[in-house]
N, C-alpha and C positions, 0 to 999 in steps of 0.2 A: 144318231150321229155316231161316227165312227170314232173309239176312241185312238189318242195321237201315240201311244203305245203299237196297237194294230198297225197304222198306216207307216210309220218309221221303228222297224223293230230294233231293238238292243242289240240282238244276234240272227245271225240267218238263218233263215228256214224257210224251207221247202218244199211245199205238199206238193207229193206225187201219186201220178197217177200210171201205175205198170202194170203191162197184162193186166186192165183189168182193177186191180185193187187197189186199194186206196193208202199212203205211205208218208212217213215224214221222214227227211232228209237235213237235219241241222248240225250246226257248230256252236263252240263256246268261243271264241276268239271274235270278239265284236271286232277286231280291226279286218276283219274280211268282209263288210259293209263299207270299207272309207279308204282302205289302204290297197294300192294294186301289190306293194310289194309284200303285204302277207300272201299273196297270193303266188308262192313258191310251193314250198311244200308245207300242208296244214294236213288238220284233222276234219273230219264228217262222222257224225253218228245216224244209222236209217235203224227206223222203226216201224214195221208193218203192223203191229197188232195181230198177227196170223198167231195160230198155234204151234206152226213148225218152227216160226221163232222166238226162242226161250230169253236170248239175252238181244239188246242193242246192240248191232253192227258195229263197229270202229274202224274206220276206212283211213287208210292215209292218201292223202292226193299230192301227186306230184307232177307239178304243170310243165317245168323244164329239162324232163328226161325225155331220151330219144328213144325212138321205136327198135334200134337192136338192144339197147337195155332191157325192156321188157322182152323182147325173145328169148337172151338168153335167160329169163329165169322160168319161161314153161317148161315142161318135161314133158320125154318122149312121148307121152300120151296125152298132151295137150289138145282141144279140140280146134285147134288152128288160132283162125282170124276170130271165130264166132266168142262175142261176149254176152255177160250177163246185160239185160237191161235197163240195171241201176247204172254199169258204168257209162251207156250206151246215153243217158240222159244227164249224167254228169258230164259227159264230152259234150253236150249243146252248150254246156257253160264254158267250158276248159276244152276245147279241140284241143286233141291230141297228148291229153294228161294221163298218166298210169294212175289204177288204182290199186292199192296193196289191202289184201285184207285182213292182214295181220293174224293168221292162223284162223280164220272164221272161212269155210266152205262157201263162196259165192253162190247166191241165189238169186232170184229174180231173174 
């Protein structure tokens, strides 16, 4: 039997599965299980267990910014349209949300 902790969790989370390997994708604000209006701008932490990553991701998400917003903060050497694809599976949840990584090198 499944315990009722498992089946309705406290806080969210997310196992993922990118390129390949195996990843969790969670938050601490339980009001993003119940509340649509947390769901503006909140926090995400992803953790792959790899060894190229040393600390837990801190991802800010921001569901109600527009796409010239995030343009103008790539720089001239941006590689266009193409994203990582943690953001790429966080947009099946949030279509059309920016991720900011807060000084952390996107991977995946």
């Amino acid at each position: 039997q499944v315990s009722p902790g498992l089946r309705t969790p406290r806080l969210p989370v997310w196992l993922c599965s990118l390129s390949g390997r195996h990843s969790v994708l969670f938050g601490t604000d339980s009001r993003l299980l119940s509340d649509w209006k947390a769901e503006r701008i909140f926090h995400l932490y992803f953790y792959s267990g790899q060894q190229e990553q040393t600390q837990t991701a801190h991802l800010t998400i921001n569901t109600h910014s527009h796409h010239w917003e995030e343009a103008q903060r790539e720089g001239p050497c941006s590689s266009g349209r193409r994203r990582p694809a943690l953001e790429m599976a966080i947009r099946t949840k949030w279509a059309g949300a920016t991720v900011s990584w807060n000084g952390t090198d996107p991977f995946f």
